[in-house]
ROKE-672014 format. One line per field, with one value per residue (C-alpha): residue number from 1; x, y, z. Coordinates in steps of 0.5 Angstrom, whole numbers, plus 2048, in hexadecimal, padded with zeros to 3 digits. Layout:
BEGIN
vofi	(NUM	...) $
X	(X	...) $
Y	(Y	...) $
Z	(Z	...) $
***
This chain:
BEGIN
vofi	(1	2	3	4	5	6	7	8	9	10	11	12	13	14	15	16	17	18	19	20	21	22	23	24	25	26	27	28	29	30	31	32	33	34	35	36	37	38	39	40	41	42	43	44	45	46	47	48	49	50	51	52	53	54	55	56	57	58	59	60	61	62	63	64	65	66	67	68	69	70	71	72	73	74	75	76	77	78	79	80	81	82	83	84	85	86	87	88	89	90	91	92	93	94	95	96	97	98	99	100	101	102	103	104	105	106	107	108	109	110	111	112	113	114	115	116	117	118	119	120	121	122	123	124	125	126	127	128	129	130	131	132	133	134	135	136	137	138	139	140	141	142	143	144	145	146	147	148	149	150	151	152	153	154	155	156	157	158	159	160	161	162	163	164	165	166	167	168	169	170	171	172	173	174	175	176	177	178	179	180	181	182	183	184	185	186	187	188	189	190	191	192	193	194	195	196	197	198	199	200	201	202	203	204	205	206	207	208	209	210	211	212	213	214	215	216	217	218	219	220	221	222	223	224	225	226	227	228	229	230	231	232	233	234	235	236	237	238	239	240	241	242	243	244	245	246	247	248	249	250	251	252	253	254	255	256	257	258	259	260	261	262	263	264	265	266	267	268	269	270	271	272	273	274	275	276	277	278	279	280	281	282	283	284	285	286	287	288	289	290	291	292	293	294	295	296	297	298	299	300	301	302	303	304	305	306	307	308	309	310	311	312	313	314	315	316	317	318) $
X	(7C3	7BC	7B7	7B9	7B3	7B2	7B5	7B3	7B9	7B5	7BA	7BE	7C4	7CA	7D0	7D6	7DB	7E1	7E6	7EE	7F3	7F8	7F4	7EE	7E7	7E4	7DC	7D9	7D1	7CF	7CA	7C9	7C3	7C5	7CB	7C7	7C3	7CA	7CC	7C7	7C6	7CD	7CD	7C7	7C1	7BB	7BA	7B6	7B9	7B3	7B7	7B8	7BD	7BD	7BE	7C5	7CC	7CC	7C5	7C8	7CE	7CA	7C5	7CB	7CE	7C7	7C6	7CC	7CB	7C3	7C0	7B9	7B8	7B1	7B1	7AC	7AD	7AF	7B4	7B8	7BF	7C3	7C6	7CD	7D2	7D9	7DD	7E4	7E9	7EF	7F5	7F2	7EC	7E7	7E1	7DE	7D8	7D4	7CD	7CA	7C4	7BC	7B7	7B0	7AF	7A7	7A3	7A5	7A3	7A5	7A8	7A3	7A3	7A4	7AB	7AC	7B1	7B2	7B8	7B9	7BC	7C1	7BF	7B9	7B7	7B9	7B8	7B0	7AC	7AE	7AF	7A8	7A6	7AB	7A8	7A1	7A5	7A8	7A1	79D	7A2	7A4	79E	7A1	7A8	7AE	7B2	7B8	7BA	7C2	7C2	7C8	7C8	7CB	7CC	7CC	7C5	7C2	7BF	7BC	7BE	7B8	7B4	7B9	7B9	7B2	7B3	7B7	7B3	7AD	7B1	7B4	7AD	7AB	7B1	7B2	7BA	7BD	7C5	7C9	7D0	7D3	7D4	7CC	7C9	7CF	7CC	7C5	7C6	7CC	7CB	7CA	7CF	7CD	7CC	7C6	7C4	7C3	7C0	7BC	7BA	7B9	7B4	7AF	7AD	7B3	7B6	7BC	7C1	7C8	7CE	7D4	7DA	7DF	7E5	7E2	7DD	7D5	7D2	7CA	7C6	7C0	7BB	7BF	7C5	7CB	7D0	7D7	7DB	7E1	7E4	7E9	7EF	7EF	7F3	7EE	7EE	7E7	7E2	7DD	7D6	7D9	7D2	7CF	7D3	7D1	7CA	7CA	7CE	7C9	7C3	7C5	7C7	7C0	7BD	7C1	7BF	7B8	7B8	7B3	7AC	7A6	7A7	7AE	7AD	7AC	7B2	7B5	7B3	7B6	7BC	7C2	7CA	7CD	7C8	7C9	7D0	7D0	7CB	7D1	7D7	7D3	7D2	7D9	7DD	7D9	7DB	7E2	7E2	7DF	7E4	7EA	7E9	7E6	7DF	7D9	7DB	7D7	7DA	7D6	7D3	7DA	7DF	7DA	7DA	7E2	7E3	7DF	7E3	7EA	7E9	7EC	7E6	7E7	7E3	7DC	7DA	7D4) $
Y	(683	682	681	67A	675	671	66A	664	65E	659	653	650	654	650	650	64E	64A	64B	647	647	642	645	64C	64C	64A	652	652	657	65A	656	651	653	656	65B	65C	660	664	667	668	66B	66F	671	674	678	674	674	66D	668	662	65C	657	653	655	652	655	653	656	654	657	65E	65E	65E	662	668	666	667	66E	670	671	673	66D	66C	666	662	65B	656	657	650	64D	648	649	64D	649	647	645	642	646	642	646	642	645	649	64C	647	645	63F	63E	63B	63D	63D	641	640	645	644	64C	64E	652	659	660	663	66A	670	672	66C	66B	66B	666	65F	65C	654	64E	649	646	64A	646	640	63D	63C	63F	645	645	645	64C	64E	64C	64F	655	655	653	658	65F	65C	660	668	666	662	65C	65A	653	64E	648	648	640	63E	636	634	636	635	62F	62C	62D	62C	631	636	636	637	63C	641	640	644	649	64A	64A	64F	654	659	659	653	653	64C	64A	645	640	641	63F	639	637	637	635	630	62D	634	63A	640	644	63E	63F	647	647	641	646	64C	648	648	650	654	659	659	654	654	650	651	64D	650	653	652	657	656	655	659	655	657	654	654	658	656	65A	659	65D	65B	65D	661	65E	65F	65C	657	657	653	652	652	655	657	655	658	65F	65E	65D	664	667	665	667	66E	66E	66D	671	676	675	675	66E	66B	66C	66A	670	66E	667	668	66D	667	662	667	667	66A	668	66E	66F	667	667	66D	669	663	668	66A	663	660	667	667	65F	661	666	661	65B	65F	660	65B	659	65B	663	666	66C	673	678	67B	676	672	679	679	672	672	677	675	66E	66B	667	663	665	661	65B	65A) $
Z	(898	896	89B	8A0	89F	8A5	8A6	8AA	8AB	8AE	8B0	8B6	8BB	8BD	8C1	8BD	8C2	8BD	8BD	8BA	8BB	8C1	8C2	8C8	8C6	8C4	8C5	8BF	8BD	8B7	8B4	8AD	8AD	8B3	8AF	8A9	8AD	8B1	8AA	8A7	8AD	8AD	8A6	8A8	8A6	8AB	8AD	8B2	8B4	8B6	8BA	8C1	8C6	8CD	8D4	8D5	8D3	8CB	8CB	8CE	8CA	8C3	8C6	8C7	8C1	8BD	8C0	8BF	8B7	8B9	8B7	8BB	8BE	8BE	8C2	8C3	8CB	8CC	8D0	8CD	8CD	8C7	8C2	8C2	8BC	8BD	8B7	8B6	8B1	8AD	8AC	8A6	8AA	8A7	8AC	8AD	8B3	8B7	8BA	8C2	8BF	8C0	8BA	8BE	8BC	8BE	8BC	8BB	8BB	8B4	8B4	8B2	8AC	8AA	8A6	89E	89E	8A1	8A1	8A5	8A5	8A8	8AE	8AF	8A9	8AA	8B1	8B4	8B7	8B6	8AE	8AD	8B1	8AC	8A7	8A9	8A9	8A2	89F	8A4	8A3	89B	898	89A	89A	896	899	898	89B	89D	89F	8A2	8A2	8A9	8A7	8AF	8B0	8A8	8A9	8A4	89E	89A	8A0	8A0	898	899	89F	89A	894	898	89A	893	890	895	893	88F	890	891	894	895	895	890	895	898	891	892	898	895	88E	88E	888	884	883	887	881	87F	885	886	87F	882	887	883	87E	885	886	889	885	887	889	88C	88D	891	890	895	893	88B	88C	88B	884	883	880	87C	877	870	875	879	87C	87F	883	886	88D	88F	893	899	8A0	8A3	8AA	8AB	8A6	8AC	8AA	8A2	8A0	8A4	8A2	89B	89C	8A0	89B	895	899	89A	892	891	896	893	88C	88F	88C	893	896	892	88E	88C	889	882	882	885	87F	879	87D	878	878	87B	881	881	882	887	88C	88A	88C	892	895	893	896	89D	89D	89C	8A2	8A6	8A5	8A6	8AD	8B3	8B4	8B0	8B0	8A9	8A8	8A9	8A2	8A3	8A2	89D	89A	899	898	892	88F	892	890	88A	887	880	87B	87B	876	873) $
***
């Protein structure tokens, strides 16, 4: 593997209270955020996590959770409680939530040497005051490092649409690549097909945009490009933190074609078809790992490794 850049995930912890008809409530490590930064670390890659994480048992679950894979934590040294989200499966492992959450992130001491790339979004996002340090983040660390960025739309805690519209639009201005499942550009733009909307967003700077359609695979979007890639079957145990499995999965492709950091984002914008497909199997296989098993659990560079060459991918379009 070429040289790990260093990278930041900047964005929220919480606890997932899972919660399955006739089975006892389960308490998983999660918050979208969290969960690339465990992905990442897990496939090897060297990764710092800016979050909150309260003095109490969820914060002390996610913190060992983290550390576990080697991600290092950087925290505000606030007080507040750490977040928690009811995650209610149906009979098919499809989640539906509910928040308890506050995003009052401070200031943070960044990681030396600083990171070359920045991935964020979700809650983090989304919900003041803490989004605008993240914000001041991104703009301070954008000029030496790449940034990527997903929305992660959660309905119960958008807001104001227009806001939130405008919320994600300053992200996707300030990124290089850009992730968002169908139903995320739905939730935004309801009178526009997703494709609209992720070209619409790939016309505002970012080099790269990606869409995940759940058990359809993901299409790549470039300018003058689009890539389809279809998923693998699977038996889908919960789709709980999928998204964030493919995200992990894509930044490590990238990071593998030595595509992030300041330095990679010319290569970044003259991206060919193969080393695009290759980064779209990377993120749909880790997602595929990750539903097939309860709780957001994204695989590891081995078992990545042999799911992208077990897995009976369909031929991409394009």
């Amino acid at each position: 593997m070429p040289e790990s850049p260093a990278l930041l995930v900047i964005g929220e912890c919480v606890a997932d209270i899972v919660r399955r008809p006739g089975e006892p409530d389960r308490t998983h490590p999660g918050g979208s955020p969290a969960n690339v930064a465990y992905g990442l670390a897990r496939l090897g890659r060297d990764t710092t996590l800016i979050t909150q994480l309260g003095p109490d048992a969820n914060g002390r679950l996610i913190a060992g959770h983290l550390a576990s894979a080697g991600v290092r934590v950087l925290t505000d040294g606030g007080a507040a409680p750490t977040p928690a989200a009811t995650v209610d499966l149906d009979d098919e492992g499809r989640a539906t939530y509910g928040f308890e959450i506050t995003w009052t992130l401070g200031p943070v001491r960044l990681p030396d040497p600083p990171p070359s790339h920045v991935h964020t979004g979700s809650l983090a996002t989304g919900l003041e005051p803490g989004a605008d340090t993240v914000l001041e983040l991104v703009r301070a660390l954008r000029a030496t490092a790449t940034v990527s960025y997903d929305p992660n739309v959660r309905p119960g805690l958008m807001g104001d649409h227009t806001t939130a519209v405008r919320r994600a639009e300053r992200c996707v201005a300030l990124s290089d690549v850009v992730k968002a499942s169908d139903e995320d550009l739905r939730r935004l733009y309801p009178r526009d097909a997703p494709e609209q909307a992720a070209e619409r967003w790939l016309r505002s700077g970012p080099a790269l945009v990606l869409v995940t359609r759940g058990a359809r695979g993901a299409s790549a979007f470039l300018p003058g490009t689009v890539v389809d890639l279809g998923a693998p079957p699977v038996q889908v145990a919960d789709t709980v933190g999928a998204g964030d499995a493919f995200m992990s999965g894509t930044l490590h492709a990238l990071a593998s074609h030595r595509l992030l950091g300041a330095q990679g984002r010319a290569r970044l914008r003259s991206l060919d078809t193969p080393t695009l497909t290759d980064v779209l199997r990377h993120g749909v296989a880790s997602a595929a790992v990750t539903v097939r098993r309860a709780g957001a659990l994204p695989p590891g560079d081995e078992e990545l490794a042999n799911a992208l060459t077990s897995a009976p991918f369909p031929e991409p379009s394009g």
